[in-house]
GUDO-475122 format. One record per residue: residue number from 0; residue in one letter; x, y, z of N, C-alpha, C in turn. Coordinates in steps of 0.1 Angstrom, whole numbers. Atoms other than C-alpha are relative to their C-alpha. Example, Ala and Ser with C-alpha at 12.3 -4.5 7.8 and 13.67 -1.06 7.14 Angstrom:
// GUDO-475122
[timi 0, a, [9, -12, 0], [123, -45, 78], [9, 12, 0]];
[timi 1, s, [-9, -11, 0], [137, -11, 71], [-8, 11, 8]];
END
This chain:
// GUDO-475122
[timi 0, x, [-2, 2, 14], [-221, 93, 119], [15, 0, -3]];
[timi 1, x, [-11, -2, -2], [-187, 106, 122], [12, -20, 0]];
[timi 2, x, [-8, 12, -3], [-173, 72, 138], [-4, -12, -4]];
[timi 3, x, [3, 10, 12], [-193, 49, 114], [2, 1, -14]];
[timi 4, x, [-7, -1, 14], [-175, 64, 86], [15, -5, 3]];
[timi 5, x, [-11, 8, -5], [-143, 56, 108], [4, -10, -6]];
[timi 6, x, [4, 15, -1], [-154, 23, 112], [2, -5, -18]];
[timi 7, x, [2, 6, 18], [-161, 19, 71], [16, -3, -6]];
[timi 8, x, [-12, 3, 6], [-130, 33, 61], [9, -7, 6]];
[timi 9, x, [-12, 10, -6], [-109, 14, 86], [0, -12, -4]];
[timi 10, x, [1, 13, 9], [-122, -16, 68], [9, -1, -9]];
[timi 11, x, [0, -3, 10], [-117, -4, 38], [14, 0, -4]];
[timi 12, x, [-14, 0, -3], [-82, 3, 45], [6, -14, 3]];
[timi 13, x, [-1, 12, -2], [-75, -32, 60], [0, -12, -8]];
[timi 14, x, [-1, 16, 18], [-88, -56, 30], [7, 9, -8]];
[timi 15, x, [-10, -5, 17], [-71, -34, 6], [9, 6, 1]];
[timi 16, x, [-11, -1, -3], [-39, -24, 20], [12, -5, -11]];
[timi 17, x, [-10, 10, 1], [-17, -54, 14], [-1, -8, -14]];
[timi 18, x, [4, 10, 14], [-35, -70, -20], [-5, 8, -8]];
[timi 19, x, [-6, -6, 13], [-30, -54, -52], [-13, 6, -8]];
[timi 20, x, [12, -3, 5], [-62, -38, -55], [-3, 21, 0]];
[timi 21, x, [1, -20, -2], [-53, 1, -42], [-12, 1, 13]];
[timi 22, x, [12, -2, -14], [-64, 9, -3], [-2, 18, -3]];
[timi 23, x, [1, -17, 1], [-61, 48, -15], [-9, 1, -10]];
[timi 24, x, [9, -3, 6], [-77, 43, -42], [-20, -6, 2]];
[timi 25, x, [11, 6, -8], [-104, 25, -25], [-7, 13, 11]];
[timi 26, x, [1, -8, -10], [-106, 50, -1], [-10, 13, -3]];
[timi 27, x, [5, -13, 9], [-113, 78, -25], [-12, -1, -5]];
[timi 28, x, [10, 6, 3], [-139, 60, -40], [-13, -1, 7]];
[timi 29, x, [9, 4, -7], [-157, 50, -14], [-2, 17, 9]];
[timi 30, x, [8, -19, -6], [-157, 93, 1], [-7, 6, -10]];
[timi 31, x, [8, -7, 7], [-168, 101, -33], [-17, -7, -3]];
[timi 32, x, [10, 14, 5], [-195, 70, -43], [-10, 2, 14]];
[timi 33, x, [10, -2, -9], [-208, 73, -9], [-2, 13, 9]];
[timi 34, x, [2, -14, -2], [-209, 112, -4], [9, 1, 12]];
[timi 35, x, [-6, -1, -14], [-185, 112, 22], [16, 14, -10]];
[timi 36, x, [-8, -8, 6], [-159, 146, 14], [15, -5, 2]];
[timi 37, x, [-15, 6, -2], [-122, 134, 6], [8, 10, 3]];
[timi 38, x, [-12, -10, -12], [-107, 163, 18], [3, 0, 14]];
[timi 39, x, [-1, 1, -13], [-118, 164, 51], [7, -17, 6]];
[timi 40, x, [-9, 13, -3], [-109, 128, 51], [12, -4, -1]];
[timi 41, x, [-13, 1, 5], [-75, 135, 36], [7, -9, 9]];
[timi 42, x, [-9, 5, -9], [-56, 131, 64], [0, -13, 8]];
[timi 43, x, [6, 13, -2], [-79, 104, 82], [12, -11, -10]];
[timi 44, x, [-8, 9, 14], [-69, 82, 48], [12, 1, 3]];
[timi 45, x, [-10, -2, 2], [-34, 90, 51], [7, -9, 13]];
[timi 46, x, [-5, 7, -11], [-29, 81, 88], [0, -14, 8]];
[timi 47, x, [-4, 16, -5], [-44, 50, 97], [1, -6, -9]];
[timi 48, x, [-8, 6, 7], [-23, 37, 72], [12, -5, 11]];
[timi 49, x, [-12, 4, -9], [0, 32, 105], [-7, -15, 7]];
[timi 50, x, [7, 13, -5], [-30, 6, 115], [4, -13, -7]];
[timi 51, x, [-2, 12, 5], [-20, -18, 89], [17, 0, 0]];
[timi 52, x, [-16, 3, -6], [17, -10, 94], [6, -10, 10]];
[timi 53, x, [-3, 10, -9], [17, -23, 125], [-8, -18, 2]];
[timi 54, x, [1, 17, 0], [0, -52, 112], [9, -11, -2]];
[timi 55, x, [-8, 4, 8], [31, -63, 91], [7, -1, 11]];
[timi 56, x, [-9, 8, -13], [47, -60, 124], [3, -7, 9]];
[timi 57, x, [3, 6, -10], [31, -76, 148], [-2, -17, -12]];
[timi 58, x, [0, 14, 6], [30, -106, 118], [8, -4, -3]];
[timi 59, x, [-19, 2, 0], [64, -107, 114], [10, -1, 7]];
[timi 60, x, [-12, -2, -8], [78, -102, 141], [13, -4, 5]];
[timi 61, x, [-11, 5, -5], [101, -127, 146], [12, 1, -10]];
[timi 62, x, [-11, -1, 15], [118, -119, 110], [6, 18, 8]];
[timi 63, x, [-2, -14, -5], [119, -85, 125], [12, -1, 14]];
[timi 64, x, [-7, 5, -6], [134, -95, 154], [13, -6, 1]];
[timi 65, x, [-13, 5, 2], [160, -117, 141], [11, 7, -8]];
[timi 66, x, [-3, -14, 6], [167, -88, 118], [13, 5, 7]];
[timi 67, x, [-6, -9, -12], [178, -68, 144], [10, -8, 12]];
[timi 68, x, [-4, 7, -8], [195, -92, 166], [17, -4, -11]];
[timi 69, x, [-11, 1, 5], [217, -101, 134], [6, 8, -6]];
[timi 70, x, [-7, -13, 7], [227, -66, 126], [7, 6, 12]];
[timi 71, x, [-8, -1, -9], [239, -65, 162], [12, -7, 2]];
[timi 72, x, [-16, 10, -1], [262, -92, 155], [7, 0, -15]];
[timi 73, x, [-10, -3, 9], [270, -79, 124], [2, -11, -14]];
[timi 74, x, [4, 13, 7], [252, -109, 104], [5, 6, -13]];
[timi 75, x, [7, -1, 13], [255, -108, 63], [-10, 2, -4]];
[timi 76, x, [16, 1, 6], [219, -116, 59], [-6, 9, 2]];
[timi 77, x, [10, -12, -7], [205, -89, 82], [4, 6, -8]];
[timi 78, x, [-1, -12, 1], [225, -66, 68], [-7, 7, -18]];
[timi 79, x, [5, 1, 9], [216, -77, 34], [-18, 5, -3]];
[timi 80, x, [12, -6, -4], [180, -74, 44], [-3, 12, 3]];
[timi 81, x, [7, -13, -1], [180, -43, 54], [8, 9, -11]];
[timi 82, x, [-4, -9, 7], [200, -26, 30], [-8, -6, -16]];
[timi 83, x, [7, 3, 11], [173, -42, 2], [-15, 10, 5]];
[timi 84, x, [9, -8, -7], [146, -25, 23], [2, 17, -3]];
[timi 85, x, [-8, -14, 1], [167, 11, 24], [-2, 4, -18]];
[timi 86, x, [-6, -3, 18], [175, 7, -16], [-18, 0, -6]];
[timi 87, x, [12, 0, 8], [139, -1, -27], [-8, 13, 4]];
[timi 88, x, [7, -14, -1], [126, 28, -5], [5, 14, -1]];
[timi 89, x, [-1, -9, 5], [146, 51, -15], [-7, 8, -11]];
[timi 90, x, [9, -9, 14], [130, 63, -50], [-11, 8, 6]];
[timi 91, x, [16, -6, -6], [94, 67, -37], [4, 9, 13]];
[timi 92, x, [0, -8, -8], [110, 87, -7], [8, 14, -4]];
[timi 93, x, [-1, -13, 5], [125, 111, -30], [-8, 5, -7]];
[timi 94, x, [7, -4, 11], [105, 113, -56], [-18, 9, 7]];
[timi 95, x, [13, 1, -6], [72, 113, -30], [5, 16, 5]];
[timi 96, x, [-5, -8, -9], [90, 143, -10], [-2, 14, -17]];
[timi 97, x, [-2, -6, 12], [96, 163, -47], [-15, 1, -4]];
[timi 98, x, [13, 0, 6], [63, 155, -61], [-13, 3, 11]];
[timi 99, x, [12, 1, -11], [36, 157, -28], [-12, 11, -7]];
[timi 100, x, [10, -10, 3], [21, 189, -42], [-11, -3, -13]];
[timi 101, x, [7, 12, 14], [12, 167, -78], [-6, -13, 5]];
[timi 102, x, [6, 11, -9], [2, 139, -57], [-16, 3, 5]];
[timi 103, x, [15, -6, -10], [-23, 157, -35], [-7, 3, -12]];
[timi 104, x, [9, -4, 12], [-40, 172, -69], [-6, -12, -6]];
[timi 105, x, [6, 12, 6], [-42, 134, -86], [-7, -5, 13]];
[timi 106, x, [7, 5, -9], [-57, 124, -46], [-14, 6, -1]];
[timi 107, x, [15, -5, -1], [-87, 143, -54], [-8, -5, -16]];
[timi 108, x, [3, -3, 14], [-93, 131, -87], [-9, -17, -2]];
[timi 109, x, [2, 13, -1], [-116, 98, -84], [-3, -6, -9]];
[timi 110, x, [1, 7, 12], [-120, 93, -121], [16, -5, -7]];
[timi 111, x, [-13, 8, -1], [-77, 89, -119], [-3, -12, 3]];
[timi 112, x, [-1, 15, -10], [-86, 61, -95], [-11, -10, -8]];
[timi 113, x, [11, 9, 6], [-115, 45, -116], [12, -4, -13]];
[timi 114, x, [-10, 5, 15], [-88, 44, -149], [10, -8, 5]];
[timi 115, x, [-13, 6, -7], [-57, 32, -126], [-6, -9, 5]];
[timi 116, x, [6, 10, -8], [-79, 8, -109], [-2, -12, -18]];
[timi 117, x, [0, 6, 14], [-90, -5, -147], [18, -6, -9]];
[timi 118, x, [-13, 9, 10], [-55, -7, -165], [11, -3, 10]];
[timi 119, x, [-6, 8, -11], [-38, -18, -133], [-3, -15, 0]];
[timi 120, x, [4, 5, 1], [-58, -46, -137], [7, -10, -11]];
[timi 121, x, [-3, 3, 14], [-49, -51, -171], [16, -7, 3]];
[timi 122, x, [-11, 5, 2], [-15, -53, -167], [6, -6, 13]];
[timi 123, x, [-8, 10, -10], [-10, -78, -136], [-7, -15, -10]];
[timi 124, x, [1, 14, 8], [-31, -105, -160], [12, 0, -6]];
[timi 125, x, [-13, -3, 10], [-1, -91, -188], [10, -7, 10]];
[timi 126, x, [-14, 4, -9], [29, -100, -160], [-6, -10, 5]];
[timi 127, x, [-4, 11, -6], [17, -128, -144], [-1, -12, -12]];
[timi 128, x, [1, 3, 9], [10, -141, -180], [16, -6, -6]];
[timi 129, x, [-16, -1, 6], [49, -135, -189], [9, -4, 8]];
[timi 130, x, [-12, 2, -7], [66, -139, -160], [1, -15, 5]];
[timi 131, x, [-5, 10, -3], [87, -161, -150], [8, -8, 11]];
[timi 132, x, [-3, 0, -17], [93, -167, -112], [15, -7, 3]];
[timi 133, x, [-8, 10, -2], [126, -183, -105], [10, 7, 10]];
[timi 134, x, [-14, -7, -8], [159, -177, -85], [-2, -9, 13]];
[timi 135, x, [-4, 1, -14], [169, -172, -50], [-13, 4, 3]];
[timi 136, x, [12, -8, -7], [135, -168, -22], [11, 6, 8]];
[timi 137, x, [-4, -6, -12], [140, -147, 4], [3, 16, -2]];
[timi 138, x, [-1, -20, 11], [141, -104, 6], [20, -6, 5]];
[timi 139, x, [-16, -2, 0], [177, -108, 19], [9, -6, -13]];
[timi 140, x, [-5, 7, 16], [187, -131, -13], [-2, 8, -12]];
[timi 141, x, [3, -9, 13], [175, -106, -39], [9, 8, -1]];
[timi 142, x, [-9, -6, 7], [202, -92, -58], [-6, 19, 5]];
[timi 143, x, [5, -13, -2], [205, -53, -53], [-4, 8, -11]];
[timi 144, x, [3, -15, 12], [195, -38, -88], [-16, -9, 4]];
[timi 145, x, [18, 1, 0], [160, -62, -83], [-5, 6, 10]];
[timi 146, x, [6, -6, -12], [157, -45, -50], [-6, 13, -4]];
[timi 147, x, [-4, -12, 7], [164, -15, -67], [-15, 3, -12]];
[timi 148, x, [10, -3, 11], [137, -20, -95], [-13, -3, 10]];
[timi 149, x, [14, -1, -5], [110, -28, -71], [1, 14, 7]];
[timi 150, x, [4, -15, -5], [118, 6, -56], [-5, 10, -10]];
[timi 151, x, [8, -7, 11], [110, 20, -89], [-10, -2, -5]];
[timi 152, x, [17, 0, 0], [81, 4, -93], [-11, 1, 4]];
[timi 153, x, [12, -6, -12], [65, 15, -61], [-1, 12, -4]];
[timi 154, x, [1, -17, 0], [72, 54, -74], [-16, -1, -12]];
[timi 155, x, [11, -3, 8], [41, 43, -97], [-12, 1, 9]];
[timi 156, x, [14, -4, -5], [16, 42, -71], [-1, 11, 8]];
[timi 157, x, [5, -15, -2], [20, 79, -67], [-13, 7, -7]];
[timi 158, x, [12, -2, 10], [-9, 77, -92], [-11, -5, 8]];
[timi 159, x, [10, 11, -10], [-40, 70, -68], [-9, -15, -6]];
[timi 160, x, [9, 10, 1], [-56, 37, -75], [8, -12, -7]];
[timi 161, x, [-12, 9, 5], [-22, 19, -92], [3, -11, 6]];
[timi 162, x, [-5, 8, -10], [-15, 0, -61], [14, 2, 6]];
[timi 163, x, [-16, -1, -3], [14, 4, -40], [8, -19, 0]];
[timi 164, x, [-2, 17, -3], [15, -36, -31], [-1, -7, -18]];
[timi 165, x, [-3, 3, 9], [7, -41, -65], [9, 0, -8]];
[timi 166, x, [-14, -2, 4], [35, -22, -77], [7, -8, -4]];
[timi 167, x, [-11, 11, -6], [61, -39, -57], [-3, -11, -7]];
[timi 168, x, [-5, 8, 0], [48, -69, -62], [-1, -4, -15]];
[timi 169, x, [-1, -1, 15], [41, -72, -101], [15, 5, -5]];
[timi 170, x, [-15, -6, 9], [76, -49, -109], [8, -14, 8]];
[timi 171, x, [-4, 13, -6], [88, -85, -83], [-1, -7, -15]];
[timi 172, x, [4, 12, 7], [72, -108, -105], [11, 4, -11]];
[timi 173, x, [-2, -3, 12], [84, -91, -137], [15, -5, -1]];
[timi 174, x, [-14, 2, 4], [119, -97, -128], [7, -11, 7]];
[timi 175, x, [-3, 12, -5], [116, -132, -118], [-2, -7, 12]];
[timi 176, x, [1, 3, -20], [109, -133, -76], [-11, -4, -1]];
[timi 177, x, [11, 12, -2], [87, -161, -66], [-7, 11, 8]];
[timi 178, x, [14, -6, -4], [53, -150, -55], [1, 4, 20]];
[timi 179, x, [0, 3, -13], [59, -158, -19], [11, 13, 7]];
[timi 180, x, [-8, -13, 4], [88, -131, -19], [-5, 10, -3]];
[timi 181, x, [11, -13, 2], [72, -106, -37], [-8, 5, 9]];
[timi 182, x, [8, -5, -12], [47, -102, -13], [8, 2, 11]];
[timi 183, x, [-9, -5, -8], [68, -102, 16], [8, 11, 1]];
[timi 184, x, [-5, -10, 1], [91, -77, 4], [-15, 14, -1]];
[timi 185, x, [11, -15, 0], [61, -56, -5], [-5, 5, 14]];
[timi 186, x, [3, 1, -14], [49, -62, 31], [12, 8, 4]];
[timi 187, x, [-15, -7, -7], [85, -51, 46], [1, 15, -6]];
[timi 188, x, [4, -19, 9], [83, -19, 21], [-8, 7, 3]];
[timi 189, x, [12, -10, -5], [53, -9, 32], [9, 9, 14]];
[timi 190, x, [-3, -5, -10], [67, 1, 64], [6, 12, 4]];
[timi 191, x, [-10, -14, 1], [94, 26, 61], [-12, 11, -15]];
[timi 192, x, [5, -6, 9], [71, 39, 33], [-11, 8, 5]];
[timi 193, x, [10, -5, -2], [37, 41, 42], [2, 7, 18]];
[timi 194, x, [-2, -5, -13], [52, 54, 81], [3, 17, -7]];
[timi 195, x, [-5, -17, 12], [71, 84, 51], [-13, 3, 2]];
[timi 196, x, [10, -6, 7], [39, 90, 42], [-10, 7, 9]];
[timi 197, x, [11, -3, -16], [19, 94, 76], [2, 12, 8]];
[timi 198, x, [-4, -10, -4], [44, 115, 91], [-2, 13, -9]];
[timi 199, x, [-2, -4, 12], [46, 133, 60], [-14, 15, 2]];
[timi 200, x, [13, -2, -1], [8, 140, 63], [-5, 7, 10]];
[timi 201, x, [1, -4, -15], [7, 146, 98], [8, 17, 3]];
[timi 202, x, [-6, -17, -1], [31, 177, 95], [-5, 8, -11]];
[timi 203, x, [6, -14, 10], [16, 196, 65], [-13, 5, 9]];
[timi 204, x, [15, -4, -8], [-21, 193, 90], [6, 1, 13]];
[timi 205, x, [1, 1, -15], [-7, 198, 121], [-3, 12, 5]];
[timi 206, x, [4, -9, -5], [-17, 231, 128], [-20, -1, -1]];
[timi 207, x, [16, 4, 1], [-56, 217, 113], [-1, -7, 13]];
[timi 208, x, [3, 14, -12], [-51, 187, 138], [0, 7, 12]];
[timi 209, x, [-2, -9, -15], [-38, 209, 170], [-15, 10, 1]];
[timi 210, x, [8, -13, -2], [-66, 236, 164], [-12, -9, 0]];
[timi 211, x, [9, 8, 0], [-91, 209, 158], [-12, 7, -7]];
[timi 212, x, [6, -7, 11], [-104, 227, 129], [-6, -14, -13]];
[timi 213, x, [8, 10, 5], [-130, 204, 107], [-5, -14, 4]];
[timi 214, x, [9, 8, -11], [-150, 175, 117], [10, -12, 1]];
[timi 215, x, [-5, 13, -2], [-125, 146, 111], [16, 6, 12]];
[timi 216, x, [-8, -4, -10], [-102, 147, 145], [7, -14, 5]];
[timi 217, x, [-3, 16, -11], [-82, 123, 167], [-10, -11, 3]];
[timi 218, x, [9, 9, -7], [-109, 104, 180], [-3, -9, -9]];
[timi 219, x, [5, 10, 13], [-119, 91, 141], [13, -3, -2]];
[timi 220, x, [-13, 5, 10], [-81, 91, 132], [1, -15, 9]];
[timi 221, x, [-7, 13, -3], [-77, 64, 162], [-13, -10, -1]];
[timi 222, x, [10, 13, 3], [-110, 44, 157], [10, -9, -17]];
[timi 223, x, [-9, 1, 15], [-94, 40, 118], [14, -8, 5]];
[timi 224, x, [-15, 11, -1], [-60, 28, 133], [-4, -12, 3]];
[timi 225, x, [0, 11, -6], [-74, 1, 154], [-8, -10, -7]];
[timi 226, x, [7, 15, 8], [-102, -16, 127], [9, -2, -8]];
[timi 227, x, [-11, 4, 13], [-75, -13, 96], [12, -10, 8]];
[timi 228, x, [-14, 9, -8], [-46, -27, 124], [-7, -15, 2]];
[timi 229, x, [5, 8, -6], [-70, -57, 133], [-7, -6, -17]];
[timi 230, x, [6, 7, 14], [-86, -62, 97], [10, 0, -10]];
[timi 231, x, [-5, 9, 7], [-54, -63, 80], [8, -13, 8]];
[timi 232, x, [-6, 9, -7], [-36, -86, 104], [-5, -11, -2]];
[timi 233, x, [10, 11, 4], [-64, -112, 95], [4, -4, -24]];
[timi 234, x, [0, 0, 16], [-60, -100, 53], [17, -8, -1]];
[timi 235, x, [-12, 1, 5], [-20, -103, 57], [2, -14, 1]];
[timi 236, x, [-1, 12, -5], [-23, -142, 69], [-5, -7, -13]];
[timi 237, x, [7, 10, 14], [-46, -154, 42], [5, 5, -15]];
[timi 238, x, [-13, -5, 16], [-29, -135, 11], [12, -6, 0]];
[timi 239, x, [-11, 5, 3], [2, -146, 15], [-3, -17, -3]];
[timi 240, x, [5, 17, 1], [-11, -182, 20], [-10, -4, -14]];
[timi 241, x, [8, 1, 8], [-37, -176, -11], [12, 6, -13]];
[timi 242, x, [-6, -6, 16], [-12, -160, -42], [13, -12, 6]];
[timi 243, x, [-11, 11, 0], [14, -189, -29], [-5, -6, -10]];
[timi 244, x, [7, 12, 7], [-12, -216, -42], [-4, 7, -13]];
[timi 245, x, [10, -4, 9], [-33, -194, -66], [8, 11, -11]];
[timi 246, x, [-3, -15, 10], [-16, -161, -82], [-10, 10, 0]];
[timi 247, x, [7, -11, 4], [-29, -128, -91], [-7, 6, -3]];
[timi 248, x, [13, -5, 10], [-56, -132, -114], [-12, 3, 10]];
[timi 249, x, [14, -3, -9], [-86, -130, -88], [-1, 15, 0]];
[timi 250, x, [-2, -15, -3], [-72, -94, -80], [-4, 5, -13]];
[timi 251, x, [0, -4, 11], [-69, -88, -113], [-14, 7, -6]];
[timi 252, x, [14, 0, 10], [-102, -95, -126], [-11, 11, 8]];
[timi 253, x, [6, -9, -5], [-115, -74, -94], [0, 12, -3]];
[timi 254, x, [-2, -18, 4], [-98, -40, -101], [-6, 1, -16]];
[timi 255, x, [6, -5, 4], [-110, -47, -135], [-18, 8, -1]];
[timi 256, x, [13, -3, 3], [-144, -49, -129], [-8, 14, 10]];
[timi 257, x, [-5, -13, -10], [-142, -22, -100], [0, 13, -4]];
[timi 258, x, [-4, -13, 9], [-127, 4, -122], [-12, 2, -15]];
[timi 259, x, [12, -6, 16], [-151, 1, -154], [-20, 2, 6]];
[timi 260, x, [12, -2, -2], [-183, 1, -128], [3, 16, 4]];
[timi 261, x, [-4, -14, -6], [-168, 31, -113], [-1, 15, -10]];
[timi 262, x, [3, -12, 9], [-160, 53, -142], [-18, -2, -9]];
[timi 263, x, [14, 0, 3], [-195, 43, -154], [-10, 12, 12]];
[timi 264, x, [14, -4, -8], [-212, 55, -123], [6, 17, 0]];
[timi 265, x, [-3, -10, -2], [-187, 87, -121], [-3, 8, -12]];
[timi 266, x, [4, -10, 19], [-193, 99, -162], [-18, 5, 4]];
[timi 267, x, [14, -4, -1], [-230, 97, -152], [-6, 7, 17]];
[timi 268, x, [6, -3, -14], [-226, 113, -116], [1, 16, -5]];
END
């Protein structure tokens, strides 16, 4: 039973990582909705979040790669790229580090995640409504205060069910970065972020995890890395290639409808 809840959540994790729908708050949802305890699963939830990490890596790699190759020769662009990366994840690594103990209290809260899933919703119709995409593509092209404000707009999906991808990429949109961008950068953010967040996780339980105290253990954490690593690597291919052509609204219309079945079924649970 154990490693078919793995299995669930490492889905679960995987389609809703990367597209603006909330994989935490998904997560939560789905331990409460389907009697599964979110505590015990805390950490689970928390860590194979490294599964879709290394999806963005192994799908990128060559940007990654060339990255690194032009920061050894001392390129502009690399350096530009990475110090757009650094600047946007700063906030959410201070603020995450300050706040964890407020955090953890809204992670248990799945009627947060049913409202934040609902007016999340709300306001990516609102921005993609308004905005107005234009400029320079590319993360290394993006001026440093836009970099800057998408790092402030990730510190909102400290609220479970906000989205972290959505965030990024909506506080993107808002301030003009083509779609194709946006996502990307959110993709590249993820990394240094959701890695914060793992380790983060990993040392407040490590005396749970070493003692192998409660039912969720290694064995479910790495089933969870390998379906979420393998089912977003499939999600990150077709998103980017689907909000090029299409936009936002699909998501949109899902967290709403998502979030208003939810708090329905939670007011009457």
């Amino acid at each position: 039973m154990q490693s078919t809840t793995a299995v669930v959540l490492g889905i679960v994790e995987g389609l809703t990582e990367f597209i603006p729908v909330s994989s935490t708050g998904h997560l939560i949802l789905a331990s409460t909705l389907f009697g599964y305890d979110a505590d015990q699963w805390k950490v689970f939830n928390v860590v194979i979040q490294v599964g879709a990490i290394l999806a963005v890596v192994v799908q990128y790699w060559r940007t990654f790669w060339a990255v690194g190759r032009g920061l050894l020769h001392r390129e502009a662009m690399s350096w530009r790229f990475l110090r757009n990366i650094l600047v946007a994840f700063l906030p959410s690594a201070v603020l995450g580090f300050v706040l964890k103990k407020h955090i953890d209290v809204l992670l248990g809260s799945p009627l947060v995640v049913a409202w934040a899933l609902l007016v999340g919703g709300i306001a990516i119709l609102a921005i993609e409504r308004v905005a107005r995409p234009g400029g320079p593509s590319g993360v290394a092209q993006l001026p440093l205060v836009k970099a800057l404000g998408v790092g402030f707009a990730q510190c909102l999906a400290m609220i479970p069910g906000i989205s972290r991808s959505g965030a990024t990429i909506m506080g993107a949109l808002a301030m003009g970065v083509e779609r194709r961008t946006a996502a990307e950068f959110s993709f590249f953010l993820a990394v240094p972020t959701m890695l914060g967040a793992s380790v983060l996780e990993l040392w407040g339980s490590r005396h749970q995890l070493a003692g192998g105290m409660g039912p969720v253990g290694w064995g479910e954490i790495a089933i969870g890395f390998v379906v979420s690593f393998v089912v977003a690597l499939v999600v990150i291919r077709a998103f980017v290639a689907y909000v090029s052509r299409s936009g936002f609204a699909p998501f949109a219309w899902y967290r709403i409808v998502v979030g208003i079945v939810a708090i329905v079924l939670l007011m009457r649970h």
